[in-house]
N, CA, C and O atoms as CSV, one atom per row, in Angstrom:
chain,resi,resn,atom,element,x,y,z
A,1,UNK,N,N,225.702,90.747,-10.852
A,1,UNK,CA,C,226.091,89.581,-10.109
A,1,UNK,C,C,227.434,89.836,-9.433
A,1,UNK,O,O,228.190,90.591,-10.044
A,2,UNK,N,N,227.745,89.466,-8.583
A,2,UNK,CA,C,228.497,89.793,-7.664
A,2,UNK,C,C,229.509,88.557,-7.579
A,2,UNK,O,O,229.077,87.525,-7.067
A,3,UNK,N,N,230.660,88.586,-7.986
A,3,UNK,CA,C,231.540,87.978,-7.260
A,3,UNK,C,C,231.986,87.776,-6.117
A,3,UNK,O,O,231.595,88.366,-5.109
A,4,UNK,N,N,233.186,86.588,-6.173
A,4,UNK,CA,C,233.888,86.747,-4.415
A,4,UNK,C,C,235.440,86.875,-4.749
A,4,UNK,O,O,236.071,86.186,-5.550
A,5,UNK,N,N,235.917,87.929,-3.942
A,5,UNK,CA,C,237.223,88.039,-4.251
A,5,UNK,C,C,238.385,86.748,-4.156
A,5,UNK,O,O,238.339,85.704,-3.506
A,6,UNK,N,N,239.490,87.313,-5.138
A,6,UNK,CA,C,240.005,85.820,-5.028
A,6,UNK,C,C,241.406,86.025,-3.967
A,6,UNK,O,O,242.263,86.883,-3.753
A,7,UNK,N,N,241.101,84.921,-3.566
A,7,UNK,CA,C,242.514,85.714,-2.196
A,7,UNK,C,C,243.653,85.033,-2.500
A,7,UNK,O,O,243.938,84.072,-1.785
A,8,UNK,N,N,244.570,85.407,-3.669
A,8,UNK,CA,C,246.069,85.210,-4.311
A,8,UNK,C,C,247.016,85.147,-2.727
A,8,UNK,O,O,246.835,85.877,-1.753
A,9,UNK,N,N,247.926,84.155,-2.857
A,9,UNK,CA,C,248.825,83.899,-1.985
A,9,UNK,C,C,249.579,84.673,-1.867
A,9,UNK,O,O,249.504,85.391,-2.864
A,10,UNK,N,N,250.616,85.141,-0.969
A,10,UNK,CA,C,252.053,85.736,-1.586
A,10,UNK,C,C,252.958,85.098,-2.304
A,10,UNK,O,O,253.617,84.447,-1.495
A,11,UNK,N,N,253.409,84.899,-3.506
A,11,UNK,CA,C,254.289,84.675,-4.116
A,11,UNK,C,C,255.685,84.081,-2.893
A,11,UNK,O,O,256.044,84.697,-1.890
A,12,UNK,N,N,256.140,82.988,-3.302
A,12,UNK,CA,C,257.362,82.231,-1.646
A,12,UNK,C,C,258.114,83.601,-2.393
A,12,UNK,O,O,257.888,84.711,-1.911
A,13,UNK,N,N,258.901,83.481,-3.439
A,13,UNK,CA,C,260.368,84.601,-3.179
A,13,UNK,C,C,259.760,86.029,-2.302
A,13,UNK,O,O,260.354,86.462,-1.314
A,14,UNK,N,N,258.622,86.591,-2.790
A,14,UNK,CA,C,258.469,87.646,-2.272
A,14,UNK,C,C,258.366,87.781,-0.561
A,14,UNK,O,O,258.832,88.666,0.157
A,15,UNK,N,N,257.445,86.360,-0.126
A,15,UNK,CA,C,256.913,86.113,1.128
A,15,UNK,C,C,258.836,86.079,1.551
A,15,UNK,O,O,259.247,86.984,2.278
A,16,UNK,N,N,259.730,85.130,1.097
A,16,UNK,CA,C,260.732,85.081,1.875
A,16,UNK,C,C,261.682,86.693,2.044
A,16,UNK,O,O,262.303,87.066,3.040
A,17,UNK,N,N,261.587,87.124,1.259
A,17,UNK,CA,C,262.233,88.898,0.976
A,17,UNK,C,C,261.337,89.468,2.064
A,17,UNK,O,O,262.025,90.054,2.900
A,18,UNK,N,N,260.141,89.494,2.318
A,18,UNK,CA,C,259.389,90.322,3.599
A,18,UNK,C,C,259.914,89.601,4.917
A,18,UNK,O,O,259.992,90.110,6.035
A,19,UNK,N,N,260.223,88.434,4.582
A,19,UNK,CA,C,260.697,87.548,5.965
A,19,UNK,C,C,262.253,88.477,6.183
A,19,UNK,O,O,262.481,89.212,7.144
A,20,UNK,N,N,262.971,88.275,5.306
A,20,UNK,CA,C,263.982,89.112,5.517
A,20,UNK,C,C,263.757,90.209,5.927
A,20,UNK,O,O,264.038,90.292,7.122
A,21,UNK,N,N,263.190,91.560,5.294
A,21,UNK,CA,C,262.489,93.179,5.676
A,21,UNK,C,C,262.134,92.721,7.591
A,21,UNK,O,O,262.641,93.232,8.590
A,22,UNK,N,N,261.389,91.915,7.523
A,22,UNK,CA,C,260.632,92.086,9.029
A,22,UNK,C,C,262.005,91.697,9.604
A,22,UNK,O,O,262.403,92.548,10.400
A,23,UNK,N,N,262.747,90.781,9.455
A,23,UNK,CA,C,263.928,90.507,10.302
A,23,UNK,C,C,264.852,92.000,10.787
A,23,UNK,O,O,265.287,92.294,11.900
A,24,UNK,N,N,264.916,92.574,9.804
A,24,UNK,CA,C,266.150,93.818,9.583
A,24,UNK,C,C,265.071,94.516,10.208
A,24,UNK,O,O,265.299,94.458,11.417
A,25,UNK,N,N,264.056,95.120,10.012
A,25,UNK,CA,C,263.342,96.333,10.862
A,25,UNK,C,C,263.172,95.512,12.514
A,25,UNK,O,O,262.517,96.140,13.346
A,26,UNK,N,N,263.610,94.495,12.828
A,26,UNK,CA,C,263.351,94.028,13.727
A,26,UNK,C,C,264.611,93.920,15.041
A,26,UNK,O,O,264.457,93.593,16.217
A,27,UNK,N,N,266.256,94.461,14.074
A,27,UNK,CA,C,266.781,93.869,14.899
A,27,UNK,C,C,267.117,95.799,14.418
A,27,UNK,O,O,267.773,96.401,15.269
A,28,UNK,N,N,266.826,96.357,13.573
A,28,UNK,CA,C,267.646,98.201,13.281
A,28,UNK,C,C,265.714,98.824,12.994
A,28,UNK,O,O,265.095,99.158,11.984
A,29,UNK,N,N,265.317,98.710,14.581
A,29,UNK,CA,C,263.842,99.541,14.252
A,29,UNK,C,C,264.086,101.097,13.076
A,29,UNK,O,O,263.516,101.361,12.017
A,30,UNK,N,N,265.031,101.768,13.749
A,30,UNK,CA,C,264.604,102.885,13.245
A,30,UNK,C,C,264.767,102.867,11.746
A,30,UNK,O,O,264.656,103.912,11.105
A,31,UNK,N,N,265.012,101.774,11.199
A,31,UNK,CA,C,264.912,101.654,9.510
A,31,UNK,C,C,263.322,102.057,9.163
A,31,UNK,O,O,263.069,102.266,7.977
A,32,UNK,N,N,262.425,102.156,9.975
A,32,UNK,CA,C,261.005,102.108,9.592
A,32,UNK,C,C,261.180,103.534,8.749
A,32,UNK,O,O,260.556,103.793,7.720
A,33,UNK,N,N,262.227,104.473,9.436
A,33,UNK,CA,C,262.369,105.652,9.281
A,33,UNK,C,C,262.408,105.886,7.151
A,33,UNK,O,O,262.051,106.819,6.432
A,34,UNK,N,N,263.080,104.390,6.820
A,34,UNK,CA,C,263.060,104.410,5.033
A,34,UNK,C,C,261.940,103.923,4.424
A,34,UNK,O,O,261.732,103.804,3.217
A,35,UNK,N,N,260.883,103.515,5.802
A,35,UNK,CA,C,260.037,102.896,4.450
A,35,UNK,C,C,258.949,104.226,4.562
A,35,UNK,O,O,258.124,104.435,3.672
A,36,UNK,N,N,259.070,105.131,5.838
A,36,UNK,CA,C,257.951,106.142,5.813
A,36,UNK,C,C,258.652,107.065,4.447
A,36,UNK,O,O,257.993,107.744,3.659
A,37,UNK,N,N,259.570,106.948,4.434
A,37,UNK,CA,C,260.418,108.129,3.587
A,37,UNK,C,C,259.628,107.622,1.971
A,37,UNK,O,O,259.244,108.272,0.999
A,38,UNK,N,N,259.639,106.231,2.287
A,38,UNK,CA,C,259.159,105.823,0.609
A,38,UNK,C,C,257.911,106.073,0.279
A,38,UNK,O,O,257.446,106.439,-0.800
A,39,UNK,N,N,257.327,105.817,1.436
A,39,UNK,CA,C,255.742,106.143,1.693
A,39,UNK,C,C,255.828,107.871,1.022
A,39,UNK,O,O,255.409,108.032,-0.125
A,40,UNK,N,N,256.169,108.624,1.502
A,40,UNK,CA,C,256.176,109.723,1.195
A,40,UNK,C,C,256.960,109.784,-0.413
A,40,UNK,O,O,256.204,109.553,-1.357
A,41,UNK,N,N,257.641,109.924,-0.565
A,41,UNK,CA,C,257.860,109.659,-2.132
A,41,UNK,C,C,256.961,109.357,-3.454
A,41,UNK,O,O,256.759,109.923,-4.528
A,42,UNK,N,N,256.622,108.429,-2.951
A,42,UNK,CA,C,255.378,107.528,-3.515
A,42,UNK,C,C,254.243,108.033,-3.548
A,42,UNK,O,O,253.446,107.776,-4.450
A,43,UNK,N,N,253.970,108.887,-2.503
A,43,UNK,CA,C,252.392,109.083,-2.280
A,43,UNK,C,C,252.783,110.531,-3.186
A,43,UNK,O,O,251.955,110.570,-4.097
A,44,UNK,N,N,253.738,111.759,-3.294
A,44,UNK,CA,C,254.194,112.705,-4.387
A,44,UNK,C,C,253.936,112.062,-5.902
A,44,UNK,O,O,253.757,112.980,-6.702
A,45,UNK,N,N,253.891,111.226,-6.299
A,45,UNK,CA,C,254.089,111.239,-8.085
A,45,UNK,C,C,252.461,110.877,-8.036
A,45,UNK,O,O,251.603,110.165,-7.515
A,46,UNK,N,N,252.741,112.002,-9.052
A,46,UNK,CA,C,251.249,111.904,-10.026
A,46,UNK,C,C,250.445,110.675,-10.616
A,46,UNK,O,O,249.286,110.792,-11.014
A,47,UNK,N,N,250.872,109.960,-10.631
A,47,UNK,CA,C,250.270,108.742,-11.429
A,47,UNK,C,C,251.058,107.745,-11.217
A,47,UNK,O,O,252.145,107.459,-11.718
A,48,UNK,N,N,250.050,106.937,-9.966
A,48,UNK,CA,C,250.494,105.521,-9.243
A,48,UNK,C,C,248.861,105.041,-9.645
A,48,UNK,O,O,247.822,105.700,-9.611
A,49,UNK,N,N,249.077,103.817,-9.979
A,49,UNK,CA,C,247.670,102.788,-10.048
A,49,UNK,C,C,247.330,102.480,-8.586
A,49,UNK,O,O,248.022,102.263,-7.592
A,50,UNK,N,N,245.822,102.548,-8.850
A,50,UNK,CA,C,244.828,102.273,-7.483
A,50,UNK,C,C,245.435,101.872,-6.191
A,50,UNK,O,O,245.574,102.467,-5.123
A,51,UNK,N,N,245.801,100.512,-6.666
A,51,UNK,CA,C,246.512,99.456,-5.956
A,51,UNK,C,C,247.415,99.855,-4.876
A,51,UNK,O,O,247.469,99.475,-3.706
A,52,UNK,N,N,248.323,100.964,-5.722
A,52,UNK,CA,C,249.698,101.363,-4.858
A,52,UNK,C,C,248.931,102.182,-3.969
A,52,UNK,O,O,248.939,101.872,-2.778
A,53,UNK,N,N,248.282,103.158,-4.337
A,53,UNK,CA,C,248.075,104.237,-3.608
A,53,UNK,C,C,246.920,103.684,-2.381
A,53,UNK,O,O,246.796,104.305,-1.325
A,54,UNK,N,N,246.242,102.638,-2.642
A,54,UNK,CA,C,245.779,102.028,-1.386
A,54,UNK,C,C,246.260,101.605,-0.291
A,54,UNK,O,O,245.805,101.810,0.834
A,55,UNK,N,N,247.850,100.579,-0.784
A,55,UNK,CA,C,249.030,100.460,-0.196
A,55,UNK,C,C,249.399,101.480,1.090
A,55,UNK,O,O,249.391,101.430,2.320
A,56,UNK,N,N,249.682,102.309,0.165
A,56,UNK,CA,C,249.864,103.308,0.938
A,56,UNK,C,C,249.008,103.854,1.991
A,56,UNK,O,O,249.543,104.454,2.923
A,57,UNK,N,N,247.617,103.700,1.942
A,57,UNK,CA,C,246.767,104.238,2.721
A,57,UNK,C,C,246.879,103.443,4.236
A,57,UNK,O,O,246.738,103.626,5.445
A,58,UNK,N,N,247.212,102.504,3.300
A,58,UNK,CA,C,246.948,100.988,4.566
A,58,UNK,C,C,248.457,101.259,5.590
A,58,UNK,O,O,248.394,101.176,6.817
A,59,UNK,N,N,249.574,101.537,4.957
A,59,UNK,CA,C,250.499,101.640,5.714
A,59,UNK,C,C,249.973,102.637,6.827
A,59,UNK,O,O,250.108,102.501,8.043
A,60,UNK,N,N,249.500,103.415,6.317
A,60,UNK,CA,C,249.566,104.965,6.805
A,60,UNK,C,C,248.226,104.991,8.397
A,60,UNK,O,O,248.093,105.779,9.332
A,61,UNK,N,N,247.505,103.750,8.012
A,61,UNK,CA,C,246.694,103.044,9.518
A,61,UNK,C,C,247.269,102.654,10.073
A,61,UNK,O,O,246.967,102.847,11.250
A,62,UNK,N,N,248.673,101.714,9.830
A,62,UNK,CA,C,248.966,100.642,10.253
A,62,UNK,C,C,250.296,102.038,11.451
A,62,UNK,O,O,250.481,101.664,12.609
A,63,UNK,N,N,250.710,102.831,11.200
A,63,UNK,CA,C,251.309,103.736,11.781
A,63,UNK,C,C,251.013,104.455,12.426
A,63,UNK,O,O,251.821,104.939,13.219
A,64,UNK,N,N,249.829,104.817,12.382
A,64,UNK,CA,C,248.543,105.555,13.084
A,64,UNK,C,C,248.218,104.787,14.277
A,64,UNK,O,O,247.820,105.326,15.310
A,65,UNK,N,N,248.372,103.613,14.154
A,65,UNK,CA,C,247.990,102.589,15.315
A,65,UNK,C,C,249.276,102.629,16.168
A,65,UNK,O,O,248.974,102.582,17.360
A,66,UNK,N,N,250.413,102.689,15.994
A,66,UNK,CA,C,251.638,103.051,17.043
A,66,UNK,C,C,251.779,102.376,17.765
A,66,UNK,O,O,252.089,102.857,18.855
A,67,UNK,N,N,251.669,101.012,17.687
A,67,UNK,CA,C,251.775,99.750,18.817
A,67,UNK,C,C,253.078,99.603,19.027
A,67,UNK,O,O,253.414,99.393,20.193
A,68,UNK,N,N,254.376,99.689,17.741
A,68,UNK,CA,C,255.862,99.425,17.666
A,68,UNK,C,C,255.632,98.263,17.191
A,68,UNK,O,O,254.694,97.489,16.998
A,69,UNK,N,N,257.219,98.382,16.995
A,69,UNK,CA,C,257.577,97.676,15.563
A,69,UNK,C,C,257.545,96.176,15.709
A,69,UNK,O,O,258.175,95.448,14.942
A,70,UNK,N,N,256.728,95.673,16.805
A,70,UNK,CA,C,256.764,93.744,16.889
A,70,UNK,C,C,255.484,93.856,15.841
A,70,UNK,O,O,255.243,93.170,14.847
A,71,UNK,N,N,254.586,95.215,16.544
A,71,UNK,CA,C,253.255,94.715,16.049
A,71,UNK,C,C,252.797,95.287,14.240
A,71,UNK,O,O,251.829,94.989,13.541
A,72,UNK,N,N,253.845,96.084,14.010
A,72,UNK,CA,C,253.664,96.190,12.715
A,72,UNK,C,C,254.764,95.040,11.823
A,72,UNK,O,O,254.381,94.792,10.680
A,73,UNK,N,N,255.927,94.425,12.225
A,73,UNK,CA,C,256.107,93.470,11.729
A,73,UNK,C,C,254.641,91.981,11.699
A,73,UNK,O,O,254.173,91.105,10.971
A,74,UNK,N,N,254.563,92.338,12.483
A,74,UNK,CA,C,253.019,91.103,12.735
A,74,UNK,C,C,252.116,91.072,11.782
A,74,UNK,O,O,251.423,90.136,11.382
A,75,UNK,N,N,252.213,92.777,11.268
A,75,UNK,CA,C,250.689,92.657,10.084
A,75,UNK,C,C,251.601,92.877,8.884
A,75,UNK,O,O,251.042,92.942,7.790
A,76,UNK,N,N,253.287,93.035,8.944
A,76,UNK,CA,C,253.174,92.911,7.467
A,76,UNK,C,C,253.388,91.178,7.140
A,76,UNK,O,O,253.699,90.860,5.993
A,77,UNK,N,N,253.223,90.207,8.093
A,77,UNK,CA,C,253.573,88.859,8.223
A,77,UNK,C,C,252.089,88.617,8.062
A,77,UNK,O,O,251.941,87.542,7.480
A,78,UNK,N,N,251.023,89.142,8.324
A,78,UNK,CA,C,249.603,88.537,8.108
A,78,UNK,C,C,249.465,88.261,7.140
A,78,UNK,O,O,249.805,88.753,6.063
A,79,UNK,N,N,248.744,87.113,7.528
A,79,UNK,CA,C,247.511,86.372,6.147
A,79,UNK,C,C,245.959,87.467,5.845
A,79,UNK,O,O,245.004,87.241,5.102
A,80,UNK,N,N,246.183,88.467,6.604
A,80,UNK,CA,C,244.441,89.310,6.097
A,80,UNK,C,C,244.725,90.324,5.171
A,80,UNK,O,O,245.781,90.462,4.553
A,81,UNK,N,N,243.809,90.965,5.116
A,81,UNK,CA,C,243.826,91.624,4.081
A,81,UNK,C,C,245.146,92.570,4.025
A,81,UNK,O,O,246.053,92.421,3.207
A,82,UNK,N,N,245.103,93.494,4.960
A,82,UNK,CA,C,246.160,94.594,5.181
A,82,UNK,C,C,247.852,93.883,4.645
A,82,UNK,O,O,248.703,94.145,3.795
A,83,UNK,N,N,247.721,93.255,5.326
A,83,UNK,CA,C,249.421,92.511,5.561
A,83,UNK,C,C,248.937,91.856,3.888
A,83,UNK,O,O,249.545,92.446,2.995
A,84,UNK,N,N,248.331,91.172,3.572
A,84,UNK,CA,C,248.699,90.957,1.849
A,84,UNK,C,C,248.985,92.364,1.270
A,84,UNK,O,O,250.180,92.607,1.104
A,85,UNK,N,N,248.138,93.295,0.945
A,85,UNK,CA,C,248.162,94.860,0.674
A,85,UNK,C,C,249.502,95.146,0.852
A,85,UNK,O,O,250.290,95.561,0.003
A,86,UNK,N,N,249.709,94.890,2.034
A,86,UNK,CA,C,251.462,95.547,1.839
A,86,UNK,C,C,252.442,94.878,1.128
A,86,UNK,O,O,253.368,95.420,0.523
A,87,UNK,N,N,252.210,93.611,1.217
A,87,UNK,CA,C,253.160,92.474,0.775
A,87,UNK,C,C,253.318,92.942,-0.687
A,87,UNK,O,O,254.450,92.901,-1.169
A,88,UNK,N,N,252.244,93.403,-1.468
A,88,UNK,CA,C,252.271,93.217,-2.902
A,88,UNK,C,C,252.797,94.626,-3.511
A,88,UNK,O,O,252.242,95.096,-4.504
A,89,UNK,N,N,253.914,95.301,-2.865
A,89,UNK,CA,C,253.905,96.327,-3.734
A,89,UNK,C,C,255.732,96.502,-2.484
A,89,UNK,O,O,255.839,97.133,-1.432
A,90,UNK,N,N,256.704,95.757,-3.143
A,90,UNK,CA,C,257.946,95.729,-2.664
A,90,UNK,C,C,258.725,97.092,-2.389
A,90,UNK,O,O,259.432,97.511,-1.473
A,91,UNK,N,N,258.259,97.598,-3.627
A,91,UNK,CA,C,258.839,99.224,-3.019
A,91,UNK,C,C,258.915,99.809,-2.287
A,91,UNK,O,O,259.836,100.600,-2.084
A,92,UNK,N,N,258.199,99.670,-1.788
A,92,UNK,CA,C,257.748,100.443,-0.280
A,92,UNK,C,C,258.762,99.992,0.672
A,92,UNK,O,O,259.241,100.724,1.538
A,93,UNK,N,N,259.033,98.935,0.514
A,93,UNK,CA,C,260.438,98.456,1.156
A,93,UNK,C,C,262.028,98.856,1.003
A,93,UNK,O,O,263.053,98.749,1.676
A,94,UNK,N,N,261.647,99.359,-0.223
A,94,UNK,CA,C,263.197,99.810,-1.029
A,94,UNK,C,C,264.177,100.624,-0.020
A,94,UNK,O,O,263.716,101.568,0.621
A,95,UNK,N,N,265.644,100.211,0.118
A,95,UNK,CA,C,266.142,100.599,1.044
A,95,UNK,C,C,266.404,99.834,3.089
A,95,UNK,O,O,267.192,100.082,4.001
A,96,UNK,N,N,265.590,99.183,2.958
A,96,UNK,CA,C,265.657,98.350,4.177
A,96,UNK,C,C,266.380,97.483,4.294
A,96,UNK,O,O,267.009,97.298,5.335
A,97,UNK,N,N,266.479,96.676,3.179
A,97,UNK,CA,C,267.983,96.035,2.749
A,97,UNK,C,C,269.129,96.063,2.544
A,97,UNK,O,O,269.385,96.777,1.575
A,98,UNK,N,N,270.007,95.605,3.015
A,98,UNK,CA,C,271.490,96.547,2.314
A,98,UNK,C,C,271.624,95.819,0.875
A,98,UNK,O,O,272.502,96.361,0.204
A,99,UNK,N,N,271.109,94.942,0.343
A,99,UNK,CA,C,271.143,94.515,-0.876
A,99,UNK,C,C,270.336,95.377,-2.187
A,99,UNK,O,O,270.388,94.941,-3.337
């Protein structure tokens, strides 16, 4: 029997912390330059759960597509699937902040 997936919100603190991220990659693009760096980091260690390493896959389309940085702020601000995917795994952000 088959379920239907359950589509979990973003968490507000987290949703407002990506509001921040998209602001800062928005006004200092070439910060994208720390989250590929994390991407890469991340995608090196041996043992990340499913989840992350999907994360990662999804970034790694979403860069592939090369529209610039309005339109990848756009999907990490989406309500679909991708833009939740990214939302849920903050690390990937680490460094974009000066906090």
């Amino acid at each position: 029997m088959h379920r239907p997936r359950r589509h979990r919100p973003t968490p507000a603190p987290l949703q407002k912390r990506m509001e921040r991220v998209v602001a800062e990659l928005k006004q200092h693009p070439h910060k994208v330059e720390i989250i590929k760096e994390n991407l890469e980091y991340y995608r090196q260690q041996p043992y990340l759960k499913r989840g992350f390493l999907t994360a990662i896959e999804r970034f790694d389309w979403v860069f592939a597509c090369d529209q610039g940085i309005d339109a990848l702020c756009d999907q990490l601000l989406s309500d679909n699937y991708i833009g939740k995917r990214l939302r849920r795994y903050p690390l990937l952000f680490k460094g974009v902040l000066d906090d």
